[in-house]
C-alpha positions as CSV (number, residue, x, y, z in Angstrom):
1,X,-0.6,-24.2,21.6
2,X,0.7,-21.8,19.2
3,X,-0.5,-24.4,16.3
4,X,-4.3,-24.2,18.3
5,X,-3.9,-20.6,18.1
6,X,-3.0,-20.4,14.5
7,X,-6.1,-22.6,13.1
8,X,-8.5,-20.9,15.6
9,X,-7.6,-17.7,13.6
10,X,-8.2,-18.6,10.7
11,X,-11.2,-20.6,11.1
12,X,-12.9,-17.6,12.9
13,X,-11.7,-15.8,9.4
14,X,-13.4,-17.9,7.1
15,X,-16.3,-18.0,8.9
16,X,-16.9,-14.0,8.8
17,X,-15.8,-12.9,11.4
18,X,-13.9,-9.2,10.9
19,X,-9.9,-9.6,11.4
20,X,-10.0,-7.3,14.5
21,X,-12.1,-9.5,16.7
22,X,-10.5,-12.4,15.4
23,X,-7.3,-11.5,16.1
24,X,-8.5,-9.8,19.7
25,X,-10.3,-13.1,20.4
26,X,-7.3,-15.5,19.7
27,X,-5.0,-12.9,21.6
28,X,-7.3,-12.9,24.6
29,X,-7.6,-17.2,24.5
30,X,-3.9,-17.7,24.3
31,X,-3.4,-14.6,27.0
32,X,-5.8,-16.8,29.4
33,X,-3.9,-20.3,28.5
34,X,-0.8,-19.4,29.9
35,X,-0.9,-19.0,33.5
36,X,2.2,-16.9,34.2
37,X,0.7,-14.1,31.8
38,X,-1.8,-11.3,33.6
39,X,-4.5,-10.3,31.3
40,X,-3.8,-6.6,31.7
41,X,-0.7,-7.6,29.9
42,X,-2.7,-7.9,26.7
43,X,-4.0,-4.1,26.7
44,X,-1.3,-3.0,28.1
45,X,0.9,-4.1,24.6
46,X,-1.9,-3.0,22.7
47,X,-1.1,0.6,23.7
48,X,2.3,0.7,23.9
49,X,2.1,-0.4,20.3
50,X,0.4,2.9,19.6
51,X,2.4,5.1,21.7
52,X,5.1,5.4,18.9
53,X,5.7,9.1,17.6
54,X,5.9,7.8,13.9
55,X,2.3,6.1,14.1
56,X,1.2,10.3,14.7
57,X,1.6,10.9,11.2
58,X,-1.0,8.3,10.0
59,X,-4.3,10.7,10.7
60,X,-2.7,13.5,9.1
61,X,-2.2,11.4,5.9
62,X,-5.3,9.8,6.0
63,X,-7.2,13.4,6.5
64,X,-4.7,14.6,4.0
65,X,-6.0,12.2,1.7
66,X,-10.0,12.5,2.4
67,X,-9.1,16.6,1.5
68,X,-7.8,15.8,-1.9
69,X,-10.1,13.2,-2.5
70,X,-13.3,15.2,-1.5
71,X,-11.5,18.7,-3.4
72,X,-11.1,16.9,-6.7
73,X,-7.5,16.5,-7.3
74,X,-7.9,12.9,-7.9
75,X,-10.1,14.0,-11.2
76,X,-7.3,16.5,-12.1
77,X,-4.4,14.1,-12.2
78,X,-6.7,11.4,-14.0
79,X,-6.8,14.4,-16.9
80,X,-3.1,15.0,-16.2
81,X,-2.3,11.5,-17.1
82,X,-4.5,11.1,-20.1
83,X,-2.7,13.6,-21.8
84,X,0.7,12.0,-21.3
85,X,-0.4,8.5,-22.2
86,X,-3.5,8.7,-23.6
87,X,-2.4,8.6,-27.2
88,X,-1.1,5.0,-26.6
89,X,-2.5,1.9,-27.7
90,X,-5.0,1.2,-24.6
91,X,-4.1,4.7,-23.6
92,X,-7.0,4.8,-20.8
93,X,-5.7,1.8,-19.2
94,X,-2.1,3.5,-19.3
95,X,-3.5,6.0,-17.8
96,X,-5.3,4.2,-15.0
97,X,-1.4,3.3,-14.2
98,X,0.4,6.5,-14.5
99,X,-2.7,7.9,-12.4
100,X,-1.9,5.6,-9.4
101,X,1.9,6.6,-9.3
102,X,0.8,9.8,-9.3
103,X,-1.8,10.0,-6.2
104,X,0.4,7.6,-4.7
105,X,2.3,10.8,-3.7
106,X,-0.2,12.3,-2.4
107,X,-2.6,9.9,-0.5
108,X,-0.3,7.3,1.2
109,X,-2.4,4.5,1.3
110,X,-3.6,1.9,-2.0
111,X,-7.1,1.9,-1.1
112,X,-7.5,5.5,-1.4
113,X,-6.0,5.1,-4.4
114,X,-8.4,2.8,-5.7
115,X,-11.3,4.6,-4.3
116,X,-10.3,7.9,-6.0
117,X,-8.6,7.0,-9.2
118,X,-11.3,3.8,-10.0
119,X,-14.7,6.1,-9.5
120,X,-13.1,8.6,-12.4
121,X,-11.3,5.9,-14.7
122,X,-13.5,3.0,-14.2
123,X,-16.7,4.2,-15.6
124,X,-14.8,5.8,-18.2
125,X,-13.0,2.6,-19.1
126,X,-16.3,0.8,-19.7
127,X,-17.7,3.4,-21.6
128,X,-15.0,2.7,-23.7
129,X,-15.3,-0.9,-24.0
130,X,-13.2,-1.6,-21.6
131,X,-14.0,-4.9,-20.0
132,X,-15.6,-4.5,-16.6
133,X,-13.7,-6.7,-14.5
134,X,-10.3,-5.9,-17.0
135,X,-11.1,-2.2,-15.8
136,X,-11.1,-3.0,-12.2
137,X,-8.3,-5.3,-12.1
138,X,-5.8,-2.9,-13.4
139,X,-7.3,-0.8,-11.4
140,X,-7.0,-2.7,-8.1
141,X,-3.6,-3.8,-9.1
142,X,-1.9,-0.4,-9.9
143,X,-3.1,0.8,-7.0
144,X,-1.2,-1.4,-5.0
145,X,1.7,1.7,-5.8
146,X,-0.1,4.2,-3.4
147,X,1.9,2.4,-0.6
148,X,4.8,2.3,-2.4
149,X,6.1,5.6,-4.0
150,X,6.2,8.0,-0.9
151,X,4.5,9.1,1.3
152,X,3.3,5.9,2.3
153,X,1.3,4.9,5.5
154,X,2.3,1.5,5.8
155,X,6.2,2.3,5.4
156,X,5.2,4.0,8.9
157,X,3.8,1.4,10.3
158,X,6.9,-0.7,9.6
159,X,9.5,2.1,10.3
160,X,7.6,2.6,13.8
161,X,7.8,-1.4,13.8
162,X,11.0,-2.5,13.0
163,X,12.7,0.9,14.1
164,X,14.4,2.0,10.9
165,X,14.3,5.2,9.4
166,X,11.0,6.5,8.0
167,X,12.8,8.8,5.5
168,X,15.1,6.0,4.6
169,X,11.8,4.1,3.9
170,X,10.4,6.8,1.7
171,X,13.3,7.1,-0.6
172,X,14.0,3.7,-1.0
173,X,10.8,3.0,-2.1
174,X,10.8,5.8,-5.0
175,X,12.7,3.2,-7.7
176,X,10.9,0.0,-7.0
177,X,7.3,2.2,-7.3
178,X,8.0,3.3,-10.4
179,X,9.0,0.1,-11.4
180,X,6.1,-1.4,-10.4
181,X,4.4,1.2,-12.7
182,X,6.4,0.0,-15.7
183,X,5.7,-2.9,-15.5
184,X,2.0,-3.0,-15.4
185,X,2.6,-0.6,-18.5
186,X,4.2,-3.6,-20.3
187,X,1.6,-6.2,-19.5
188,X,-1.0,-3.6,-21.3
189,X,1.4,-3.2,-24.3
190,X,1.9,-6.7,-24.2
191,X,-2.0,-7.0,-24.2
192,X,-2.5,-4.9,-26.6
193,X,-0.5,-7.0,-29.3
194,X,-3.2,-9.6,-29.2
195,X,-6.0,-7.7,-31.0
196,X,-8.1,-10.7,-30.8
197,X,-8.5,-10.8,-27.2
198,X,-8.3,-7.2,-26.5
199,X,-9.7,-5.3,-29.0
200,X,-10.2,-2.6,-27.1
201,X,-6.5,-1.7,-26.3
202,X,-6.4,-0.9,-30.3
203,X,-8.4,2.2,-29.7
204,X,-6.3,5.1,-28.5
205,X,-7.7,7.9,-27.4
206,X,-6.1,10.8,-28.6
207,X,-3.2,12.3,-30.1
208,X,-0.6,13.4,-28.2
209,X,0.0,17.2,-27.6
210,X,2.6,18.9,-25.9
211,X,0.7,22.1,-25.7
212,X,-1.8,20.2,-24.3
213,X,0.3,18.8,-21.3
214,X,1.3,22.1,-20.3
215,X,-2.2,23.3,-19.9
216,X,-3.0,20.3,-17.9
217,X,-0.1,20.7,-16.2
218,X,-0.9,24.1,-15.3
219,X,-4.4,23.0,-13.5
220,X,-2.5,20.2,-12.4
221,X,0.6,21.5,-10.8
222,X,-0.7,22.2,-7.2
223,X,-1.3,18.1,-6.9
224,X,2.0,17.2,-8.3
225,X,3.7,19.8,-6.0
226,X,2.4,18.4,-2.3
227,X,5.0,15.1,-2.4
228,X,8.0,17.2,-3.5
229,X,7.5,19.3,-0.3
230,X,7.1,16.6,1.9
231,X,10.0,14.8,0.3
232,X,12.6,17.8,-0.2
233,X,11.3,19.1,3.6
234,X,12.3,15.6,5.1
235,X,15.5,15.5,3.6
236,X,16.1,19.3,4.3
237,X,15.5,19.0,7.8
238,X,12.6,20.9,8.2
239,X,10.4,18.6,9.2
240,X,10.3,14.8,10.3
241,X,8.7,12.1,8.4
242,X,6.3,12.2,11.4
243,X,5.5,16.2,11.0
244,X,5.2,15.8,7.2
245,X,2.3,14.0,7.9
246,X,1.2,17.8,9.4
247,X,2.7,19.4,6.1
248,X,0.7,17.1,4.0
249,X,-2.8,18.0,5.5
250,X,-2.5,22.2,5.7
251,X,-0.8,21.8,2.0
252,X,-4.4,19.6,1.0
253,X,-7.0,22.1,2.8
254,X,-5.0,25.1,1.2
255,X,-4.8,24.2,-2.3
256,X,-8.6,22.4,-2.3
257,X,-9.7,25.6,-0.1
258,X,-8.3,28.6,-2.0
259,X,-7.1,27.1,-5.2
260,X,-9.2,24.8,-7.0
261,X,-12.2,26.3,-4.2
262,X,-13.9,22.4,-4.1
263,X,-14.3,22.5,-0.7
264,X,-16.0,24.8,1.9
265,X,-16.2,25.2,5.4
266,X,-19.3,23.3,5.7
267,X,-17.5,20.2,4.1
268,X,-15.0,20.0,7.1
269,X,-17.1,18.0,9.6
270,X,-18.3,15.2,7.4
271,X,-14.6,14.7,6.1
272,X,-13.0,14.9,9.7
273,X,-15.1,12.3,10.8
274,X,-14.6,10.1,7.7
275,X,-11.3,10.3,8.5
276,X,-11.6,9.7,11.7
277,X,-13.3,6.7,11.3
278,X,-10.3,5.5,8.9
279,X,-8.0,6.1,11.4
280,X,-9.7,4.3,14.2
281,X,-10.4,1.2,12.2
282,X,-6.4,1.6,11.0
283,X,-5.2,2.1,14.4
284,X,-7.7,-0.5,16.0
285,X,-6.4,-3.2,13.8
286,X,-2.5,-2.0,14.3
287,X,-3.2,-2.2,18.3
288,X,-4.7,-5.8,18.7
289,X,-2.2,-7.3,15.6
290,X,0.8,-5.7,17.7
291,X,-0.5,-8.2,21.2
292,X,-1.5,-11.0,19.5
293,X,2.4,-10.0,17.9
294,X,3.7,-9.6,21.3
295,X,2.1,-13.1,23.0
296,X,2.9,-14.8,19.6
297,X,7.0,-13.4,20.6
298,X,6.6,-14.2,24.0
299,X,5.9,-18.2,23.2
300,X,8.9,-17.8,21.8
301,X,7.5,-18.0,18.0
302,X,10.2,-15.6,16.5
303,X,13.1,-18.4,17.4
304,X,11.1,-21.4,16.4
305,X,10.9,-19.6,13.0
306,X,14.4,-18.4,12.7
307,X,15.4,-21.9,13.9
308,X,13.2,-23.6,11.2
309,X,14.7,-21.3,8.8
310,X,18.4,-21.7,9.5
311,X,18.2,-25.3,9.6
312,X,16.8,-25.3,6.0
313,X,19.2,-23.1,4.9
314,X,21.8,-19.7,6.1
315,X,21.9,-18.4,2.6
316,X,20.9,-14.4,2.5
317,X,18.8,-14.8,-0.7
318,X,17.3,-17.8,-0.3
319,X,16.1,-17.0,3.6
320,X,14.4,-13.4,1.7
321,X,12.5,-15.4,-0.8
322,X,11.8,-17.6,2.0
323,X,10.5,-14.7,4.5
324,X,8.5,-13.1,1.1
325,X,6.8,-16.2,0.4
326,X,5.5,-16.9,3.6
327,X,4.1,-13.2,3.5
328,X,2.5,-13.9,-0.3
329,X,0.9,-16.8,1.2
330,X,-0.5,-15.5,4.6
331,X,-1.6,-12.1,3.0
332,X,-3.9,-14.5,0.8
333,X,-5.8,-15.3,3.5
334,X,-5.4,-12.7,6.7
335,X,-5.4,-8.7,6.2
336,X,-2.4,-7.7,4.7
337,X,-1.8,-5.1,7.7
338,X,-2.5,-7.7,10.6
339,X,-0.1,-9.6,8.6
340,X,2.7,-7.1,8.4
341,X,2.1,-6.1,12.0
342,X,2.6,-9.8,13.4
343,X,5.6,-10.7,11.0
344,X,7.3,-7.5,11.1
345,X,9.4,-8.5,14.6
346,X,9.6,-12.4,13.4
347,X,11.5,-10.8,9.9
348,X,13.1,-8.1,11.0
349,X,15.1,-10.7,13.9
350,X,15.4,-12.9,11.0
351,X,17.0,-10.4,8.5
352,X,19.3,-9.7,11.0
353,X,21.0,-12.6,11.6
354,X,21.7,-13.3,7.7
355,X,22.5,-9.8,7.3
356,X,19.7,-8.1,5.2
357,X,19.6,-4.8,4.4
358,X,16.9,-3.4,6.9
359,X,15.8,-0.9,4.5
360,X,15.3,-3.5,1.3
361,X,13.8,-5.6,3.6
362,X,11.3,-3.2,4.5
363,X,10.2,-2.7,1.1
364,X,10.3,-6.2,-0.1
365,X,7.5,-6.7,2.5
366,X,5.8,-3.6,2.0
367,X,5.7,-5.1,-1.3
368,X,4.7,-8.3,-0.6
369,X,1.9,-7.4,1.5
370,X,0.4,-5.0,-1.4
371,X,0.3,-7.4,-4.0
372,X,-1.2,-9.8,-0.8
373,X,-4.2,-7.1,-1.6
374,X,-4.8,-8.1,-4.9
375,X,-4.3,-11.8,-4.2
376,X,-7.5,-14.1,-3.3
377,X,-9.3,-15.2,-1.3
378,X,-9.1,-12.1,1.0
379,X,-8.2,-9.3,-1.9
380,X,-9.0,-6.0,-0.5
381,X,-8.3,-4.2,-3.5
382,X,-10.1,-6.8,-5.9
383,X,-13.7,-6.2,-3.9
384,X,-13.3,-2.0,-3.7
385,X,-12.7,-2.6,-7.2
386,X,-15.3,-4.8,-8.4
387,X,-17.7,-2.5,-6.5
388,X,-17.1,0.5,-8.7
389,X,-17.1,-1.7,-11.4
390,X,-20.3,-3.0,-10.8
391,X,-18.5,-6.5,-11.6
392,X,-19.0,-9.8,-10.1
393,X,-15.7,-10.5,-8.3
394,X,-14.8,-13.6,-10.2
395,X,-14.3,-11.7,-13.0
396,X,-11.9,-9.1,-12.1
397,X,-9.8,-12.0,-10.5
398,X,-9.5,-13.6,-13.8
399,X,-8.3,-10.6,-15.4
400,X,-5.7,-9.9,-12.2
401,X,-3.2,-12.6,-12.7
402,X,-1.2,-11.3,-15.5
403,X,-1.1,-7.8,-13.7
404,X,0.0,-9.8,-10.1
405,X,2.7,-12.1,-12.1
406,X,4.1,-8.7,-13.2
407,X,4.6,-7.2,-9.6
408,X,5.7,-10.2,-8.5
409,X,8.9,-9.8,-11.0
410,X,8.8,-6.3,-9.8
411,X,8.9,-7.9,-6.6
412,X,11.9,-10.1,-7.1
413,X,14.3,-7.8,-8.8
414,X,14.1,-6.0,-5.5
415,X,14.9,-8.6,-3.1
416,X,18.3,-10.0,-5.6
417,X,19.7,-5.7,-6.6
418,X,19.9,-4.4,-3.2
419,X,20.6,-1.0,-5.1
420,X,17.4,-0.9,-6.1
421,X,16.6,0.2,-2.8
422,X,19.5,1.7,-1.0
423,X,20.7,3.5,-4.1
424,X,19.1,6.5,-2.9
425,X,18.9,6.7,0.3
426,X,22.7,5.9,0.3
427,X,23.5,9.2,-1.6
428,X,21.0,11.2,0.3
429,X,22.7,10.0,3.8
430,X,26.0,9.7,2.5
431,X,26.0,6.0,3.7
């Protein structure tokens, strides 16, 4: 049954049909095939999955995140960063990097990031000779930090998930983030040492000025402010994780409002309702994944896999490459969410029994699922991309791989040095 259930998922997937229904359709057949299960069950697990007080914090973000978007911050830390790197050999491409890490503390979520920092840098890229689908690939690729460096929507998801510490999720994932950042950075400068191929890395774009940064920085520092608040207010204990979601939101209407004045009052109902829609096809997706999750745990999936697993082999490491593997490969074909939704229980049971750190193991498929983005067939990222691009989509996947090899290194120095990603939430807790 559970093998029927699997191929009639992703058969309905290939054929067009939106993950949602698919999943809600496969849920609902193998709810009906077992004749012990009532089929209230199945909404029923569907909405406990949403009653979780850490899942509040995701339409705060998300409207957080329309606010900067729509008030212009994201063109303000684009400038930011182009004065910091922008002297570099392929300095707008650096630039598209240091950008992400940046917005990624302030929207949450990779596709926002992609969206906001690919409509400033992309066109700009081009214009500069930039390669089209090189432009967007980067772009896609670097993006995959906005869920990453904190705040970070889908470390709720997974903390309200796997019931670990949404703070502890947020701090651990500051190190690997920035890692990921380097070393994108190094397969540009690595680029850039093949003139032949890439002659438009040679070009940098200006010198470097530090009187320069500090003006930017100046018209900049409102932006670069909003994710030590919510950081230093979670660990100072004035708000949760959850209510920072809150914190996020007021801090966005405030400083596009009354600082930078991009946004009036007659802006507010188109971007609630954008957000809105964002959050209901978030939620939507989180709700069905979490009973086809449930029916999937109920068959008794979780101990077939951990039994498979075991059998094969008990070592710690190789059972984590094991778990992130499978996850590379599904999130190549399914919606990296629906993926980290079902999995989650299976990985989290299965980490347990060889003893891996919860919190590493929360990034390393955090991780996993973000480059699963960028990875085709089914590359989110890719296709936002290559829309702002203007780029036929074959041609920013050609121009992804070197950019996807080098997260996936990123990938694997967190699952074998744990410090990586205890190293500060440890000293934070004192654990």
């Amino acid at each position: 049954m559970l093998i029927g259930l699997f191929v009639a998922l992703l058969l309905m997937i290939f054929m067009g049909i939106p993950v949602i229904l698919s999943l809600g359709l496969v849920g609902l057949a193998g709810i009906l095939m077992v004749p012990e299960l009532a089929l209230p069950l199945y909404p029923q697990k569907m909405f406990s999955s949403l009653d979780s007080f850490s899942l509040l914090a995701m339409p705060y973000f998300i409207l957080a995140g329309e606010l900067m978007s729509r008030g212009g911050i994201s063109r303000k830390l684009v400038d930011f960063a182009e004065t910091v790197v922008g002297h570099m050999r392929g300095g707008l491409a650096q630039a598209n990097i240091v950008s992400s890490m940046i917005f990624a503390g302030v929207s949450g979520s990779s596709t926002a990031d992609t969206s906001a920092v690919g409509s400033v840098l992309i066109p700009a890229m081009k214009e500069k000779g930039y390669p089209a689908g090189y432009a967007a690939a980067i772009t896609a690729t670097s993006s995959t930090i906005g869920a990453i460096i904190p705040p970070s929507m889908t470390m709720i998801v997974y903390g309200a998930l796997a019931s670990v510490s949404v703070g502890g999720l947020f701090l651990a994932g500051i190190i690997p983030g920035i890692l990921i950042g380097l070393a994108l950075m190094s397969v540009v400068y690595l680029h850039s040492l093949s003139p032949s191929r890439h002659p438009e890395l040679q070009k940098s774009g200006q010198k470097f000025s530090f009187k320069r940064c500090l003006r930017s920085l100046v018209d900049v520092w409102a932006a670069l402010v909003a994710p030590l608040i919510i950081i230093t207010g979670i660990l100072g204990g004035v708000f949760t994780a959850t209510e920072s979601g809150v914190v996020a939101c007021i801090f966005a209407f405030l400083v596009s409002f009354f600082i930078y004045r991009t946004i009036k009052l007659r802006d507010l109902p188109q971007i609630f309702v954008q957000a809105a829609v964002t959050t209901s096809m978030v939620l939507g997706i989180i709700g069905i994944a979490s009973g086809f999750g449930w029916l999937l745990s109920y068959l008794n999936f979780n101990q077939m896999i951990l039994s498979a697993i075991m059998s094969t082999t008990q070592d710690p490491t190789a059972v984590f490459l094991l778990l992130v593997s499978v996850m590379l490969v599904l999130t190549m074909f399914v919606d990296s969410m629906a993926v980290l939704i079902i999995t989650v229980p299976i990985a989290v049971h299965i980490g347990h029994a060889v003893g891996i750190n919860d919190l590493q193991l929360g990034l390393a498929l955090v991780m996993a699922t973000q480059i699963g983005s960028t990875t085709p067939p089914v590359a989110v990222l890719l296709f936002v991309a290559s829309s702002i691009a203007k780029c036929p989509y074959g041609e920013t996947m050609r121009y992804s791989w070197s950019f996807i090899a080098a997260e996936v290194a990123a990938l694997l120095l967190v699952i074998f040095f744990e410090p990586l990603t205890v190293a500060i939430p440890s000293y934070v807790f004192g654990r």
